[in-house]
C-alpha positions as CSV (number, residue, x, y, z in Angstrom):
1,X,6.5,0.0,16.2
2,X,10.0,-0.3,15.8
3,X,12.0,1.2,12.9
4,X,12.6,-2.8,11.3
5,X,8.9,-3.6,11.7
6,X,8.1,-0.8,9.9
7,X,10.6,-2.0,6.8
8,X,9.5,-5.0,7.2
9,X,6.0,-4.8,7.1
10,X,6.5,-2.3,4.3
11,X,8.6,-5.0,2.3
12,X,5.8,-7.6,3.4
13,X,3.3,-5.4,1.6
14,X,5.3,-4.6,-1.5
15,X,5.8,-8.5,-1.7
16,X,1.8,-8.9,-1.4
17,X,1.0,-6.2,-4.1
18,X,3.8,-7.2,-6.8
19,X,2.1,-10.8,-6.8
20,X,0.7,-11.9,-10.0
21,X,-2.3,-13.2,-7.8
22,X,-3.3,-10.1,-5.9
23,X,-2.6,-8.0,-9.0
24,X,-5.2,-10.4,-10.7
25,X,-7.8,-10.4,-8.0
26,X,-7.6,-7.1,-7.4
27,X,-8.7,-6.1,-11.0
28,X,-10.8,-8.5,-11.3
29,X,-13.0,-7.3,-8.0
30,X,-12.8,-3.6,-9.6
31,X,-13.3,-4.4,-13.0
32,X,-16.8,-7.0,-11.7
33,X,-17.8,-4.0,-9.4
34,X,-17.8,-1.6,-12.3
35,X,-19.8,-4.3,-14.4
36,X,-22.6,-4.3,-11.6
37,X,-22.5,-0.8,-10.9
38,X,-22.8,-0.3,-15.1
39,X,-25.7,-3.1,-15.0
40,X,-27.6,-1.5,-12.1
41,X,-30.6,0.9,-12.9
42,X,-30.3,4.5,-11.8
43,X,-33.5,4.6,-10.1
44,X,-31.6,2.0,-7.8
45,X,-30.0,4.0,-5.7
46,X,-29.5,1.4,-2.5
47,X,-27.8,-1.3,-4.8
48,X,-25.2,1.9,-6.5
49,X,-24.7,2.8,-2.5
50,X,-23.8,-0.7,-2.0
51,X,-21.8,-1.7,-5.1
52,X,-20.0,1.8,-4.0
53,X,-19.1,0.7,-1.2
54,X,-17.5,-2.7,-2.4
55,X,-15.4,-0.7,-4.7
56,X,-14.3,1.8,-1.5
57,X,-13.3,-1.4,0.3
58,X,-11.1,-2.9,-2.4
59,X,-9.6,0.5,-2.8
60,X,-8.9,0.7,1.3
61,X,-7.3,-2.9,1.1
62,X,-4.8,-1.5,-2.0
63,X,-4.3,2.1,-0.1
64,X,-3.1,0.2,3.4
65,X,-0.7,-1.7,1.8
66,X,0.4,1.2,0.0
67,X,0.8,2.9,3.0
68,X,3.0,0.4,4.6
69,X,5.3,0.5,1.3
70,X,5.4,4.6,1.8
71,X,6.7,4.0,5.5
72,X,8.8,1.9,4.9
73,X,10.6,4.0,2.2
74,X,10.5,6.7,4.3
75,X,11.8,4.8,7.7
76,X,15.2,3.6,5.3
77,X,15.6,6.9,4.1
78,X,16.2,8.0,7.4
79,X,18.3,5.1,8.6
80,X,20.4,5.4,5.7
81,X,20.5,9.2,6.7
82,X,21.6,8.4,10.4
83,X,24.0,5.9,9.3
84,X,25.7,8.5,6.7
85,X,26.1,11.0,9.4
86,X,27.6,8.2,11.4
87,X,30.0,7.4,9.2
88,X,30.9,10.6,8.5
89,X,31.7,11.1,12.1
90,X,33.7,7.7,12.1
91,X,35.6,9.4,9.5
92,X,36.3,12.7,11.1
93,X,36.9,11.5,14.4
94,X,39.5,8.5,13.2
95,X,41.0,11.1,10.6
């Protein structure tokens, strides 16, 4: 994937998890899984497994996005790197 795909998609994501919407719907899935898990008897272990595993996807959905924001940071960092060190060559070699 090319260096602007990956700022891209990175801003994509950031765009996605700073809405109201998703911010919303994302607590309320957490916050209704923890009810369940909360309202589930401990001798059920096969409905904790699977209320566990709800809450394990909702946190994979959050932690990709995430991810795509991190690589993105990290992809302009070093574009704004390369593009100092250019400049600074511009500038020594036109001096």
């Amino acid at each position: 994937m090319s260096r602007e795909e990956v700022i891209r998609r990175a801003d994509d994501a950031a765009r996605v998890l700073n809405e109201k919407v998703v911010v919303d719907a994302l607590m309320s899935i957490k916050q209704e899984i923890i009810d369940q898990w909360e309202a589930t008897p401990a001798r059920d272990t096969e409905g904790r497994e699977w209320i566990w595993r709800h809450y394990k996807v909702a946190q994979k959905f959050e932690g990709i996005l995430r991810g795509c924001i991190e690589a993105g940071k990290m992809e302009k960092a070093l574009l704004q790197r390369e593009t100092g060190w250019k400049d600074k060559l511009k500038a020594v070699v036109n001096y």
